[in-house]
C-alpha positions in Angstrom: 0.0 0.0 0.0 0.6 3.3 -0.6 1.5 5.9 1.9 1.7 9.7 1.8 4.2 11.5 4.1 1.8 11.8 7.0 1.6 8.1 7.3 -2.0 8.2 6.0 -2.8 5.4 3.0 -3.9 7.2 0.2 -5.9 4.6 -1.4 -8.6 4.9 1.3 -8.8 8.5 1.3 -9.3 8.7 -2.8 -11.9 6.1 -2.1 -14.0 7.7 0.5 -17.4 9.6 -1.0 -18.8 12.6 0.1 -18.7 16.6 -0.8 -16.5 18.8 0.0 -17.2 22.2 2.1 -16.4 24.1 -1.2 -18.6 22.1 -3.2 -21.4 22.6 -0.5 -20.2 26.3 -0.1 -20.9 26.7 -4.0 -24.1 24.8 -4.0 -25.4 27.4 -1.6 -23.9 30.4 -3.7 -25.9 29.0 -6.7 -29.3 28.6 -4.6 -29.0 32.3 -3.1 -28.3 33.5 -6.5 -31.3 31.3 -7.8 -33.7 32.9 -4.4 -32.1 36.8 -5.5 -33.4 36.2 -8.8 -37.0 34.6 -8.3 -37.9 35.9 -5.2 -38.5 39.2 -6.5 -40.0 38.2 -10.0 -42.4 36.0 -7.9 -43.7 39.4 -6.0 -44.2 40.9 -9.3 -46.4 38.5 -10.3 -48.2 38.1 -7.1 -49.2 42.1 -7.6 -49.8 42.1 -11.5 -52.5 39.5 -10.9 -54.0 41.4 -7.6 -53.6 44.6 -10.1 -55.6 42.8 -13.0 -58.2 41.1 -10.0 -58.9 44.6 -9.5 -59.5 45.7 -12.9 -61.9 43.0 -13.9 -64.0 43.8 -10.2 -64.1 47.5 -12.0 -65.5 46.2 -15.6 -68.0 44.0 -13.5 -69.0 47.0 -11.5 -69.5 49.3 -15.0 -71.3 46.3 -16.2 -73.2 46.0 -13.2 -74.2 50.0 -12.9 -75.5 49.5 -16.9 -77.8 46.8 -15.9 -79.7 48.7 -13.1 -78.9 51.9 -14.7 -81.3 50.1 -17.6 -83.7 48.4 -15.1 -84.2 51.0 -12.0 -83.1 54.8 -13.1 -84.0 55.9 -10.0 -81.5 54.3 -8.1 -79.0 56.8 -9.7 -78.4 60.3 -9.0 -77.2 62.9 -11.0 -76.5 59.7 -13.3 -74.3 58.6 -11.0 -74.3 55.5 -8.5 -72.6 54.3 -5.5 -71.2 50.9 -5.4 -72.7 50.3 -2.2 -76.3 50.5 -3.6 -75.2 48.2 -6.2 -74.2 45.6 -3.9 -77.5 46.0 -1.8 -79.8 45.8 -4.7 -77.9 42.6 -5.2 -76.2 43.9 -9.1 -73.1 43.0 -8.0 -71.3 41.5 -5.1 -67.3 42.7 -4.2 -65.5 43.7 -1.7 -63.1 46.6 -1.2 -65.0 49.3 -3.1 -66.5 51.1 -0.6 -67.0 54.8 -1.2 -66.8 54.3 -4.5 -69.2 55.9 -7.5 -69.8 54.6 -10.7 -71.1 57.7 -13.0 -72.6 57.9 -16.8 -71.5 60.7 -18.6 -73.2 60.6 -21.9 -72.4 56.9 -22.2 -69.2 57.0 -20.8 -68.9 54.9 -17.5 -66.5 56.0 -15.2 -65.8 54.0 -11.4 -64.7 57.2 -9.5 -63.3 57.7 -5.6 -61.3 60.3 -4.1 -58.4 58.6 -4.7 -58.9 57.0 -8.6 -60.7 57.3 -11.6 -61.2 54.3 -14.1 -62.8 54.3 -17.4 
């Protein structure tokens, strides 16, 4: 047998199996570069569909205020509606509109707050 100058055989330690720290050291380099990457694309994607959930509750409220608009007139004022009316005349049901007006201006519906206007 072979033996290097510590005395150790050197067969049995090129036959042992196993990683090294440095190849478990760059396995976790790779994965946090891997998490940097996704992490924040995931986020995007999380708000785009929350951004595009919100958008569709809007066209369902325009399409909502059209219907009673066409079916009970009076319910509107000053051709406008609020959303809350909607919901309790049972037009539409979503959440997280409150305070929020849907108006007809000469056929053009706009969903209105103080904070946004939609068209």
């Amino acid at each position: 047998m072979e033996q290097n100058k510590k005395g150790f055989d050197t067969q049995v330690i090129r036959n042992q199996k196993g990683i090294t720290l440095v190849e478990l050291l760059a396995v976790l380099v790779i994965l946090g570069i891997i998490a940097a990457i996704a992490v924040p694309m995931l986020s995007n994607v999380i708000q785009d569909s929350k951004d595009k959930a919100t958008v569709n509750d809007a066209l369902t409220i325009i399409n909502a205020a059209k219907l009673a608009y066409t079916n009970e007139s009076k319910l509107f004022t000053d051709n406008s509606i609020n959303v809350n009316d909607l919901i309790r005349e049972g037009y539409v049901d979503v959440e997280g509109f409150n305070g929020v007006t849907v108006k007809n201006e000469s056929n053009e519906w706009f969903i209105t707050s103080n904070l946004i206007m939609i068209s």
